[in-house]
FIDRENVO-680446 format. One record per residue (C-alpha): residue number from 1; z negated, x negated, y. Coordinates in Angstrom, 2 decimals. Each point is the difference from the previous one (the first is absolute). Layout:
REM FIDRENVO-680446
NODE,num,pz,px,py
NODE,NUM,Z,X,Y;
...
REM end
This chain:
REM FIDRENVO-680446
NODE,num,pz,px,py
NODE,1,0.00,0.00,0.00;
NODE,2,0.91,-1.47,3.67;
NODE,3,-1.55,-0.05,2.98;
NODE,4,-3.67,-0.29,-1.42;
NODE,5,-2.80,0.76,1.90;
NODE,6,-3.18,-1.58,-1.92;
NODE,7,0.30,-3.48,0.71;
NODE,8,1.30,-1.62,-3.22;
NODE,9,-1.32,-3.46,0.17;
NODE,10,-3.39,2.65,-0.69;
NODE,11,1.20,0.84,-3.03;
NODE,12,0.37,-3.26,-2.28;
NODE,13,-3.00,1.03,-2.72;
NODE,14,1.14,3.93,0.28;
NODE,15,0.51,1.69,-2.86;
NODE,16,3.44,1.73,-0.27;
NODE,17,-2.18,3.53,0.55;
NODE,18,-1.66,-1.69,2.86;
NODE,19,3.60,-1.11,1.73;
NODE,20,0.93,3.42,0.03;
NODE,21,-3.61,1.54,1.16;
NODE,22,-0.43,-1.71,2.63;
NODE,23,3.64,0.36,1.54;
NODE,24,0.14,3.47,-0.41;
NODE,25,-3.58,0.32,1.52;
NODE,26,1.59,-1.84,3.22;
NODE,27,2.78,2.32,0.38;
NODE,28,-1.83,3.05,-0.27;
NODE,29,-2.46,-0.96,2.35;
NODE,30,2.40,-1.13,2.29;
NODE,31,1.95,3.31,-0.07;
NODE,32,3.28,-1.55,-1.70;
NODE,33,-0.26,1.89,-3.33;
NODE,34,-1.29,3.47,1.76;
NODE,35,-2.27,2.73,-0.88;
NODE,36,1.06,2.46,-2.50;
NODE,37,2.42,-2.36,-1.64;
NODE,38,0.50,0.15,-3.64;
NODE,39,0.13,-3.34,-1.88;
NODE,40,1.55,-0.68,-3.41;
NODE,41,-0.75,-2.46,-2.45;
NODE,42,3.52,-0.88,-1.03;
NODE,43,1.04,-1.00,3.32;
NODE,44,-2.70,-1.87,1.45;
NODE,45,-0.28,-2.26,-3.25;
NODE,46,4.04,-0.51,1.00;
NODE,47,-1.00,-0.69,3.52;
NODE,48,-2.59,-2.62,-1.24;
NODE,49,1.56,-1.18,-2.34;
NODE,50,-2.90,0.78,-2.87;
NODE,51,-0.38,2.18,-2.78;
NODE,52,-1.77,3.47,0.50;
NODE,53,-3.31,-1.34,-1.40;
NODE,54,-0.70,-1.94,3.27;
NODE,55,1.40,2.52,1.84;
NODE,56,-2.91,2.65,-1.66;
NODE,57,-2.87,-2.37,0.09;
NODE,58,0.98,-0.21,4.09;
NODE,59,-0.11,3.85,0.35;
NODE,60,-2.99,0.56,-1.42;
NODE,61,-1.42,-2.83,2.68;
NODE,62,1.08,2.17,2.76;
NODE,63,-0.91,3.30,-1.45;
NODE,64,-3.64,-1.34,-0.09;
NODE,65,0.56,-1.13,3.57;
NODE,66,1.08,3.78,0.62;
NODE,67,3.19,-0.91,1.68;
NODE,68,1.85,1.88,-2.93;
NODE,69,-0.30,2.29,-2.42;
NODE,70,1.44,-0.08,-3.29;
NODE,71,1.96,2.96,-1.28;
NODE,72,1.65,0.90,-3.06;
NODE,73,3.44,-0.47,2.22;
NODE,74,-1.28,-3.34,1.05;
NODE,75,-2.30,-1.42,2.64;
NODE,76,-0.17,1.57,3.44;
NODE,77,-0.68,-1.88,3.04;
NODE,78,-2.93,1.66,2.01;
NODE,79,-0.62,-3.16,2.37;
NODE,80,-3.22,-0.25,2.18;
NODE,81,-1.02,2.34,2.98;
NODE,82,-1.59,-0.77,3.04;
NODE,83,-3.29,0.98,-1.63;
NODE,84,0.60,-1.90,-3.49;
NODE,85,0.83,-2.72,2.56;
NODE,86,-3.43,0.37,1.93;
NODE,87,-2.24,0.29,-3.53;
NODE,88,1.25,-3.02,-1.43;
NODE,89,-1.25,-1.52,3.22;
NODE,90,-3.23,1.91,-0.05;
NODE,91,-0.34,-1.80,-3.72;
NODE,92,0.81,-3.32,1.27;
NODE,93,-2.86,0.36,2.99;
NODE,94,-2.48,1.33,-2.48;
NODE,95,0.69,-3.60,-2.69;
NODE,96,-0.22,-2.00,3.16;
NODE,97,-3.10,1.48,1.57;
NODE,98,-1.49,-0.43,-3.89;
NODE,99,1.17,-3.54,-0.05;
NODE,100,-1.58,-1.19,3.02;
NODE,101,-3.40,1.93,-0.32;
NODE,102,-0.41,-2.32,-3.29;
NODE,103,1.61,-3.31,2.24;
NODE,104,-3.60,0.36,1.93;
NODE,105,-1.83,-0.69,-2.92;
NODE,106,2.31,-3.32,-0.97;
NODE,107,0.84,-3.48,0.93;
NODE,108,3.48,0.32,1.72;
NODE,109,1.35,-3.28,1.24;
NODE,110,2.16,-0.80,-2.74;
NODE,111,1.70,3.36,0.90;
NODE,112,0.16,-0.63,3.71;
NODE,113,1.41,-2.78,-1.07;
NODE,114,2.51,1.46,-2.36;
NODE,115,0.74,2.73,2.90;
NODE,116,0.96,-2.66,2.60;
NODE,117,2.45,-1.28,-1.98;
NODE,118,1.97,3.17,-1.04;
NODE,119,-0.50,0.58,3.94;
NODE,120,1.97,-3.23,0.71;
NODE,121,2.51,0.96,-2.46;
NODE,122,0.38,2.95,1.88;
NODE,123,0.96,-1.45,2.90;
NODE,124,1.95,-2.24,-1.33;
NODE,125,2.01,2.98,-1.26;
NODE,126,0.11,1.85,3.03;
NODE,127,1.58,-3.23,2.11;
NODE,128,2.73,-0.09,-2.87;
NODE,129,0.51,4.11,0.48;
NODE,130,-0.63,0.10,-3.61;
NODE,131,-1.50,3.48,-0.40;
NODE,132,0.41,-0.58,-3.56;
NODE,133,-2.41,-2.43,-0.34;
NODE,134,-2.20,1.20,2.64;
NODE,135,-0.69,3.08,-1.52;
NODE,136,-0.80,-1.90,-3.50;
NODE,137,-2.41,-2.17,2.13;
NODE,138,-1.64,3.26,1.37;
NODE,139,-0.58,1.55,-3.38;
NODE,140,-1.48,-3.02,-1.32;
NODE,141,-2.54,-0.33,3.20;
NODE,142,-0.91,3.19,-1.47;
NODE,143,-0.22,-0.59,-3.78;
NODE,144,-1.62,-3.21,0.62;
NODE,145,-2.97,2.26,2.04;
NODE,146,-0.14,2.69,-3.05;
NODE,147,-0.11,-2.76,-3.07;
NODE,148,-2.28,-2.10,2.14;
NODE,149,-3.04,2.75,-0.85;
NODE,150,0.93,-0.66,-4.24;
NODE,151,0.09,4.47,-0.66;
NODE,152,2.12,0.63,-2.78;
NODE,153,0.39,3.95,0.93;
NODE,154,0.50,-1.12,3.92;
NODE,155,2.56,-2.64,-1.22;
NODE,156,1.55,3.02,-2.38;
NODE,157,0.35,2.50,3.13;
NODE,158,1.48,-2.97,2.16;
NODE,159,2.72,-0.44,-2.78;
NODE,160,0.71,3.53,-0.54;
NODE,161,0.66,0.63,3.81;
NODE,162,1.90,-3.63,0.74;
NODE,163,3.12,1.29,-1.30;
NODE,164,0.84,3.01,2.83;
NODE,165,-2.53,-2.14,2.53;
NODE,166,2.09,-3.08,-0.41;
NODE,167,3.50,2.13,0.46;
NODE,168,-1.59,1.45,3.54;
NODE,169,-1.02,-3.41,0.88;
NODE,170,3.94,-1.54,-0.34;
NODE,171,1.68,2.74,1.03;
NODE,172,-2.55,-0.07,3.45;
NODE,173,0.69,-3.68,0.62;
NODE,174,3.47,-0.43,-0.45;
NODE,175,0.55,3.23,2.87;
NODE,176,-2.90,-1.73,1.95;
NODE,177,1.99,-3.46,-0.16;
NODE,178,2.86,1.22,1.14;
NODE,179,-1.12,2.39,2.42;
NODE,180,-3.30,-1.38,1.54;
NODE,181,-1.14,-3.74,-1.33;
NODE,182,-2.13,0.22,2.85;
NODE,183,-2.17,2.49,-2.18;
NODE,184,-0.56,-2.87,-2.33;
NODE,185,-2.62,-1.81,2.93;
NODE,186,-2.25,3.21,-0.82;
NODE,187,0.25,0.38,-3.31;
NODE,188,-0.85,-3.72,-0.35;
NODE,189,-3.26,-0.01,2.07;
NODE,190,-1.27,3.16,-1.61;
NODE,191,0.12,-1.71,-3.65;
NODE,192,-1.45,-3.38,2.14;
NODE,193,-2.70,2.71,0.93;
NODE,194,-0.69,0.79,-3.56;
NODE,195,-0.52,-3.73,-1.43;
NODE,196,-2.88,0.03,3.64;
NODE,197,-1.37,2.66,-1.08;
NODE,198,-0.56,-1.08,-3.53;
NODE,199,-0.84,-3.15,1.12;
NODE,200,-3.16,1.25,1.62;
NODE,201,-0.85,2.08,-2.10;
NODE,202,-0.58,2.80,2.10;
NODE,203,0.08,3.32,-1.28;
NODE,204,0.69,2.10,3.47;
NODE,205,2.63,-2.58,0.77;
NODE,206,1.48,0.07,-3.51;
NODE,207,1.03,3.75,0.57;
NODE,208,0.45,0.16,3.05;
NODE,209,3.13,-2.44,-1.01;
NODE,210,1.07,2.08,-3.02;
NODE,211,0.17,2.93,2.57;
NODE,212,2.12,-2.22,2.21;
NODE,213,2.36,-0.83,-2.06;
NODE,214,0.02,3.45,-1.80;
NODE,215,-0.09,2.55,2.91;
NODE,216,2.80,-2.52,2.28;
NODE,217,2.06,2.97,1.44;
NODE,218,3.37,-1.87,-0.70;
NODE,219,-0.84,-0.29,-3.81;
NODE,220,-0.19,3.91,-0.59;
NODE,221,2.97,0.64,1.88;
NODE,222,1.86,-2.21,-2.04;
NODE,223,-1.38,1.39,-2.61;
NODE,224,0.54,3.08,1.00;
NODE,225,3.73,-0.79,0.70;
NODE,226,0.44,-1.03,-3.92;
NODE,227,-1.35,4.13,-0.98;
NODE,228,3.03,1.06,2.68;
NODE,229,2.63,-1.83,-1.41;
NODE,230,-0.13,0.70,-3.34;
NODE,231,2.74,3.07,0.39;
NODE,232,-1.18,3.16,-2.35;
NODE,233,3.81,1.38,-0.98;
NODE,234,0.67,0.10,-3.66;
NODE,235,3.07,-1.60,-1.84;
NODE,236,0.10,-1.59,-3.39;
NODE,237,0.53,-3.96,0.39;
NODE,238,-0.42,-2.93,-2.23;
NODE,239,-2.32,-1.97,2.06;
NODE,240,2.53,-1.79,2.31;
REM end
């Protein structure tokens, strides 16, 4: 399949099911395979160049991410609303607010210092306009925050919301990149804020940065933008 969304050199331990998950995931969510649209087996293992197996272990991946639904006449795209959009956030807030109430109670410098350098690699990445990479970078500074507390259900929550979290993320940056790099000054000092704030230790100031970097007015709308442009008429399409 051309013109691939998920960034490939992402994919070089993927699984065949994987491949096809997490392309598919990207297209729905970005509004290019729309709502309503009725997906066949057949032709998306021809578009991928796979056998149907990999192309059922993928659907099943986004059915339990409730972007489609699986039907006797195939799998039907249902993509994300504004609200689906907003609760996977509220999820996300809720691990991170967990995660740092247990960072008060732990030694943290060798993840400050494990922060600062996925910070530099961010901005490293932003004066190469690689949203690519910057957006990898950004989920990391977050994984690294979540594994850092050691909770294997935490860790399992993270892992089953990185998937559609990491698609918002890349499809954010690369419009931001090209529209307003400038963004990228704020987005860097409010992840700068969080390795302060679990530097010290402080509780107060720990939220009050989660909230900062949750609540930032430009986020939503983006965010909010995604739920908009995923079109609702229906048509049956192969997944290109």
């Amino acid at each position: 399949m051309s013109d691939l969304l998920y960034p490939i050199k992402w994919l070089s331990k993927a699984s065949a099911g994987d491949r096809v998950a997490y392309e598919l995931r990207m297209r729905i969510i970005s509004g290019k395979i729309e709502s309503g649209t009725v997906l066949s087996e057949n032709k998306l293992a021809a578009d991928f160049s796979v056998s149907r197996s990999p192309v059922r272990d993928a659907l099943k991946v986004l059915a339990s991410e409730r972007i489609i639904r699986l039907e006797r006449m195939g799998a039907v795209v249902v993509g994300l609303s504004k609200r689906d959009i907003q609760e996977i956030y509220d999820v996300r807030l809720l691990i991170e607010t967990f995660v740092f109430e247990r960072l008060v109670r732990m030694e943290r410098q060798d993840l400050v210092r494990e922060l600062s350098k996925v910070l530099e690699m961010m901005k490293i990445a932003i004066k190469y306009k690689d949203a690519d990479e910057f957006s990898y970078q950004d989920v990391l500074f977050h994984e690294t925050i979540i594994r850092s507390i050691d909770h294997g259900y935490v860790s399992m929550m993270w892992q089953n919301l990185k998937p559609v979290m990491e698609s918002f993320i890349l499809l954010s940056m690369r419009q931001r990149i090209d529209e307003d790099i400038e963004d990228f000054d704020r987005i860097l000092a409010n992840h700068a804020l969080y390795i302060e704030a679990i530097e010290t230790g402080d509780r107060k100031r720990m939220i009050a940065s989660l909230h900062q970097n949750f609540d930032d007015v430009q986020e939503v709308e983006d965010l909010s933008k995604l739920g908009e442009n995923t079109p609702t008429s229906k048509r049956s399409e192969s997944g290109r």
